[in-house]
Every structure is written in C-alpha cells, then in structure tokens.
KOLFILUM-105274 format. One line per 4 residues: number of its first residue (from 1); for each residue z, y, x of C-alpha. Coordinates in Angstrom, 2 decimals, decimal comma, padded with zeros to 5 digits. Example, Ala and Ser with C-alpha at 12.3 -4.5 7.8 and 13.67 -1.06 7.14 Angstrom:
BEGIN
1> 007,80 -004,50 012,30 | 007,14 -001,06 013,67 .
***
This chain:
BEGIN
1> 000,00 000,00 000,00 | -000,77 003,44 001,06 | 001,92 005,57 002,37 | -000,39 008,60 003,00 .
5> 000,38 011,32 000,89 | -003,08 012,35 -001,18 | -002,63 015,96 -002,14 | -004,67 017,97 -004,52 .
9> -006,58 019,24 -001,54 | -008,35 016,67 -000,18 | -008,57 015,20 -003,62 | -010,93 018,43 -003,81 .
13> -012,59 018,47 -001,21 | -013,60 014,72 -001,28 | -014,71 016,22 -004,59 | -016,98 018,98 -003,18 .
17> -018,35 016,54 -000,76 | -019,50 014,09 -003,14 | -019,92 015,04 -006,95 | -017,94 012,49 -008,04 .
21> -015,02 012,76 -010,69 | -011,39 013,91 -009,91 | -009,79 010,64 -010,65 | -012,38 008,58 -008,88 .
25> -011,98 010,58 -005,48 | -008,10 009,92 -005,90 | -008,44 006,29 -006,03 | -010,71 006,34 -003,21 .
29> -008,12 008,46 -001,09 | -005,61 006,18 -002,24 | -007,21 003,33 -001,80 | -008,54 004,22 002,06 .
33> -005,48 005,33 003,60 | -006,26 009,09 002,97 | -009,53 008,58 005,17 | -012,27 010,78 004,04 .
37> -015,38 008,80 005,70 | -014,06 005,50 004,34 | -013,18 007,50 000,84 | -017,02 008,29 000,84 .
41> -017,94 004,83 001,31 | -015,96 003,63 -001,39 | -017,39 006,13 -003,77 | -020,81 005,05 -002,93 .
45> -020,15 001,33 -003,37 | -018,65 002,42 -006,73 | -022,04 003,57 -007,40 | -024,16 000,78 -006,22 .
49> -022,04 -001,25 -008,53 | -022,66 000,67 -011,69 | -026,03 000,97 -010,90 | -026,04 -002,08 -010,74 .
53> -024,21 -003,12 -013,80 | -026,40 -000,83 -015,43 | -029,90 -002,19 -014,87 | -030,29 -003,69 -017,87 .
57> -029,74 -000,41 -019,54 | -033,29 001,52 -020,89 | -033,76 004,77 -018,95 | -036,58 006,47 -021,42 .
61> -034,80 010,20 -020,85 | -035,48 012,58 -017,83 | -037,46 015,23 -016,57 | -040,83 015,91 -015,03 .
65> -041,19 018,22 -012,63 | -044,66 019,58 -011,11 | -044,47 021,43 -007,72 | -047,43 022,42 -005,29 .
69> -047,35 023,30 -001,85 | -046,68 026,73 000,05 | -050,65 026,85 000,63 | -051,36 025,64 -002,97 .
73> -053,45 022,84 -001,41 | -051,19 019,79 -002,78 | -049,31 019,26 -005,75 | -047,09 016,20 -006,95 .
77> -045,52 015,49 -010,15 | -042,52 013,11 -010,10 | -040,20 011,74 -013,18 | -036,41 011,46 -012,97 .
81> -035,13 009,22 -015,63 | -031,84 008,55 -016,99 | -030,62 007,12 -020,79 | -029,70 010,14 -022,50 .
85> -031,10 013,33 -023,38 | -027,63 015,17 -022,52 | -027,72 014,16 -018,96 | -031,83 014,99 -019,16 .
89> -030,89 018,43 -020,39 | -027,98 019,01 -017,43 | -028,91 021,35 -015,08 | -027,66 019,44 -011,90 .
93> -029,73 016,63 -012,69 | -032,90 018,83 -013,24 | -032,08 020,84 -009,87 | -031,74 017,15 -008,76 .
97> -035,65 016,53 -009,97 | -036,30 019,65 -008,58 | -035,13 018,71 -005,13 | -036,95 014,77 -004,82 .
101> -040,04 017,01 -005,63 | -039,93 019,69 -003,08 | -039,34 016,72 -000,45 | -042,41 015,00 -002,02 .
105> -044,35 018,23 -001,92 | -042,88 018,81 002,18 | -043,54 015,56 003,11 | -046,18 013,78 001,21 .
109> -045,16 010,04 001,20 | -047,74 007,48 000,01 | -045,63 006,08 -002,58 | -042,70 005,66 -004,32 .
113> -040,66 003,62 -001,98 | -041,72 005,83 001,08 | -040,42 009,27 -001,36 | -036,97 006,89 -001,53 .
117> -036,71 007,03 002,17 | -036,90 010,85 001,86 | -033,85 012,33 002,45 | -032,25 014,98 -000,03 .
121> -029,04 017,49 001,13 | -028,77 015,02 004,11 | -028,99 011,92 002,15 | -031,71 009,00 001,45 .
125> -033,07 009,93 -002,12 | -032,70 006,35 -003,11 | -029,05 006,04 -001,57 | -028,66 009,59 -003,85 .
129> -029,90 008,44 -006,99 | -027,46 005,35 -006,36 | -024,50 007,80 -006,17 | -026,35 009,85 -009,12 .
133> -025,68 006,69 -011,18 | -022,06 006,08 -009,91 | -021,20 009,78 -010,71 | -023,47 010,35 -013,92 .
137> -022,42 006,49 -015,47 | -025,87 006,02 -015,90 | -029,11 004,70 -015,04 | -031,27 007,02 -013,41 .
141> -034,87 006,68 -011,22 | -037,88 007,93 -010,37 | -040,78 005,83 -012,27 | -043,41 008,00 -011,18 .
145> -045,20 009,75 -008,36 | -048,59 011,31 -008,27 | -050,17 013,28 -005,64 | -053,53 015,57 -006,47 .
149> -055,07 017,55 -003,32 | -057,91 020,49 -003,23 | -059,08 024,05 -002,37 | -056,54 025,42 -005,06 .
153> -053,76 023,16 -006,84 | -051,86 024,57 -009,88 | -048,69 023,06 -011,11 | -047,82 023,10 -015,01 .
157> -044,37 021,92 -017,11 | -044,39 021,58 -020,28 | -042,04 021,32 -023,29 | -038,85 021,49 -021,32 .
161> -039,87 019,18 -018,85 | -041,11 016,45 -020,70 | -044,55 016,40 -019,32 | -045,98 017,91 -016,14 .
165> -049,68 018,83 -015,20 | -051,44 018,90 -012,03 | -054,75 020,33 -011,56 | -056,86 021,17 -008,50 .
169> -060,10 023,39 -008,69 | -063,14 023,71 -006,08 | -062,11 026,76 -004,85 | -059,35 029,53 -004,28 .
173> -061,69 032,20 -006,17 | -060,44 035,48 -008,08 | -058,41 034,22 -010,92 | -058,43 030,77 -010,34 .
177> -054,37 030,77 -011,04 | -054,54 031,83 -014,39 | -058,02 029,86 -014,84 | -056,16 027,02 -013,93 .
181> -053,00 027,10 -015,50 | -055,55 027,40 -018,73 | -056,78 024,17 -017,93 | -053,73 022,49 -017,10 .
185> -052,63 023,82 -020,65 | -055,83 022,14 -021,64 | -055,04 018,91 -020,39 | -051,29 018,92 -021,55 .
189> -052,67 019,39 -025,03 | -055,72 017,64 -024,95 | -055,01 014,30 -022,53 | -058,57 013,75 -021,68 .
193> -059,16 010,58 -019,88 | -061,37 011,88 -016,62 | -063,19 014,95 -015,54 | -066,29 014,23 -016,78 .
197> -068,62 011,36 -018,12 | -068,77 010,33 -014,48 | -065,23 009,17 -014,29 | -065,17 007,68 -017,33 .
201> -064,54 003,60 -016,04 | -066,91 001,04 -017,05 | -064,09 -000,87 -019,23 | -063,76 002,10 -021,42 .
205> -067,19 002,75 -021,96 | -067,77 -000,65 -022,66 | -065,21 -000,71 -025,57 | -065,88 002,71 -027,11 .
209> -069,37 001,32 -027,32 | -068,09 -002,08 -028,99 | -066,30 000,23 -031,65 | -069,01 002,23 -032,00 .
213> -071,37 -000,74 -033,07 | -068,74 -002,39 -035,41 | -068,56 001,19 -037,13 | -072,21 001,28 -037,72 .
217> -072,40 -002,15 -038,54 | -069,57 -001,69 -041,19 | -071,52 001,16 -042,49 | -074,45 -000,68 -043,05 .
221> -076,88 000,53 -041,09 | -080,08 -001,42 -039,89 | -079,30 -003,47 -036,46 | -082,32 -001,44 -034,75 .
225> -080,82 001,63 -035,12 | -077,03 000,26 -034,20 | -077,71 001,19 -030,52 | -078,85 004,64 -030,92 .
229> -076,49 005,65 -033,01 | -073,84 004,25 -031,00 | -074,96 006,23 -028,09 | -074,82 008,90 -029,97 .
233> -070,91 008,08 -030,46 | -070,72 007,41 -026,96 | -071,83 011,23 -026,50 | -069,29 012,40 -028,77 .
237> -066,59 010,36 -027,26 | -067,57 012,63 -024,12 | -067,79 015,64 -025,70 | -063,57 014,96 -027,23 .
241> -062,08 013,32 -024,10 | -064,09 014,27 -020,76 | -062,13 017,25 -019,47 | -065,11 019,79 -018,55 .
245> -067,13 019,06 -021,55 | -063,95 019,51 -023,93 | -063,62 022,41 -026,27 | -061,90 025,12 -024,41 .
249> -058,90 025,70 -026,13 | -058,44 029,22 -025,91 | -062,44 029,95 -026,93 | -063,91 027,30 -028,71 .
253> -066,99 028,98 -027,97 | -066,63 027,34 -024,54 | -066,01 024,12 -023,53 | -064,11 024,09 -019,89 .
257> -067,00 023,71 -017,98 | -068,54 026,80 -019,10 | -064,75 028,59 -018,79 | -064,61 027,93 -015,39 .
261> -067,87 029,35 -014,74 | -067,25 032,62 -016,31 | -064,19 033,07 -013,91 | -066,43 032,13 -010,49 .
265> -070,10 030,82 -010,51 | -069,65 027,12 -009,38 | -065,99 026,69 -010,06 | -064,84 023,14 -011,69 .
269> -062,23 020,88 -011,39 | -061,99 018,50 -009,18 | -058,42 015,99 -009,82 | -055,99 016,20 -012,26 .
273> -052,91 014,30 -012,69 | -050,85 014,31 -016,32 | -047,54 012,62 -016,59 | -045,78 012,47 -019,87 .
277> -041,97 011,58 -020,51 | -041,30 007,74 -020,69 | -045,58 007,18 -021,09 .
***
C-alpha cells in the first residue's frame, strides 16, 4: 500500500498533463507510489482497455474536417468518429480533428496507418486516440483519409462538420477561391460521381445502361429503338451526375464547366474528394 501522500496538486497536474478525469489521476497516483511517469502509464493502459472493451460499440458520430496546405497545393479530408453526437459536438474533440488534419496536411502520409504514426502534441495519433477513448469512455477513430493535389486546392465543411469537400482546379487564376469554394458547394449538394463522362467507370456505365433498357422495355417501346433511347439516358445520366456538365447551382444557366470558364478561359477541375458523416 502506498504511503506517499497524493495531494490535490499533483492530482492536478497529472490532470493537466493528461486530460483524464480527477478521480482517475488519483487512483493512478495512488496506485504508482505518487510517480508521475508511471501514473501516465497507468492512465494510458486504462485507455487501451476501454478501447478495447469498447470495440464492439458503433462509432457512426464525429466530425469531418477539410484542411489544405500553406501553398494551397494539397488538401486532405479526414473523419474522427466517436458514438454520440454530444462528444461529436465538444469542442476538444473537434480541435482534436482539427489537429490529426493539420499533421495530415504537414506531412502527407500514404494512408491511414502511416497518419496513426503521426504524432499529435508530442504523442502517436493512434496512441492519442487510445487515451481519447480512455478519457472520453468512448469509441473514437479515424475511418477515413483522402488526399487531392493540384495548381489550386480549396477546402469546404459543411453542415457542422458532417461532410467535408475537397476540390482542386487547373490553375491559381483570379478568383479561383471563390470559383472554387462554388464548386465544392456544388459537389456537397450535388454528389456527382466523377468529373466528367471520362471518369465515369465502366461498371457504372454498364448498369445505368442495363436500367435504361429495362425502362424502355417496360415502356413498351420497339427493341430497335431500345438502344438509342438508352443512350440517350446514358447522356442524361451525364448531364445529372458528371461534375462539369452539372447544372451550376448558383446559375442554372450554366452548367460548371461553362462557370469555370467565365472566371479564367481554360479553368476546370481537376480531383475532388467528398466525404460524408458515417457514408
């Protein structure tokens, strides 16, 4: 049994060093002799243990936070989870976000487990999100990571956030911020599935085209005409869900395409990332 006296003071401080609860830093005093490295260890073993304990648990809550770099030449968008929405809406866990981002943006690992090995206020991010969970009681992660690169990257959060856009034009022109931050508004709203028909992959083409002809077919219209009309559909499906050729929001006289042009001859897009909440 301890015969070190824990006072108030170093209850504190152990406190101000790691997050965790009053009570919990007393037992770790108590239980370590009064020694502050070994209290720190014991606190983070508490936390590996809930975490844990708590895997099971569903983690659908969190943030998304976009940054870009200094240069505005990279962006990433990462999302912090945890189970509630009150520890979502805390603003130490969204500084949190905030801070496995900016070491993202800094750093630019290739994935997920290379952003754990980042290190945060001193500290691994994954060994932090461990003592997240001890302190926080419950489960928190990152479940996503995306990168987007270019001539000019803009950053976008939306709906206090619960989704996060990246999107990277051709070139730094004369308003391409506020161009782009239009058309990262565009693709928060409008989720299009690639740039243009280009990038559209061969699996989804293949199945609009499927539904197309079983449409047609239902409608009862001759089989000769069932693949003209359908690639007709196909050309509409383009025209809703390809970024560029996408009704610009904000003129519908427009699509984005012909948006970006009016801000700089030549401009487009060239990447986008969109990450929504728990999608």
């Amino acid at each position: 049994m301890s015969t070190v006296q824990i006072t108030a003071s170093d209850v504190n401080k152990l406190r101000q060093q790691t997050g965790a609860g009053m009570m919990d830093c007393k037992k770790a005093l108590t239980e370590t002799n009064g020694d502050f490295e070994a209290a720190i260890d014991y606190l983070r073993k508490k936390g590996a243990k809930v975490a844990a304990s708590r895997q099971d648990r569903e983690s659908n809550e969190g943030v998304v936070i976009a940054r870009t770099s200094a240069d505005g030449k990279r962006g990433v968008i990462i999302e912090l989870n945890c189970e509630t929405d009150f520890v979502a809406k805390n603003a130490e866990f969204v500084a949190f976000a905030g801070a496995i981002a900016e070491a993202a943006v800094e750093n630019n690992p290739a994935t997920l487990e290379a952003l754990a090995e980042l290190s945060v206020d001193g500290q691994k991010i994954g060994e932090a999100v461990i003592d997240k969970t001890g302190k926080i009681g419950e489960k928190i992660g990152v479940s996503k990571y995306e990168v987007v690169s270019g001539e000019k990257v803009i950053a976008y959060i939306h709906g206090n956030y619960r989704l996060g856009v990246l999107v990277a034009l051709s070139a730094d022109a004369a308003g391409a911020e506020e161009a782009g931050k239009d058309v990262a508004m565009q693709i928060a709203a409008m989720n299009p599935v690639a740039i243009d028909k280009d990038g559209v992959d061969s699996t989804t083409i293949q199945r609009e085209l499927e539904i197309a002809k079983e449409q047609i077919r239902a409608e009862g219209k001759p089989e000769e005409m069932v693949e003209k009309i359908a690639a007709g559909k196909l050309n509409k499906f383009y025209k809703d869900s390809t970024l560029l050729n996408q009704e610009f929001v904000k003129d519908s006289s427009k699509n984005v395409a012909q948006f970006l042009a009016s801000v700089e001859k030549g401009l487009t897009v060239t990447a986008f990332k969109r990450v929504a909440l728990g999608a």
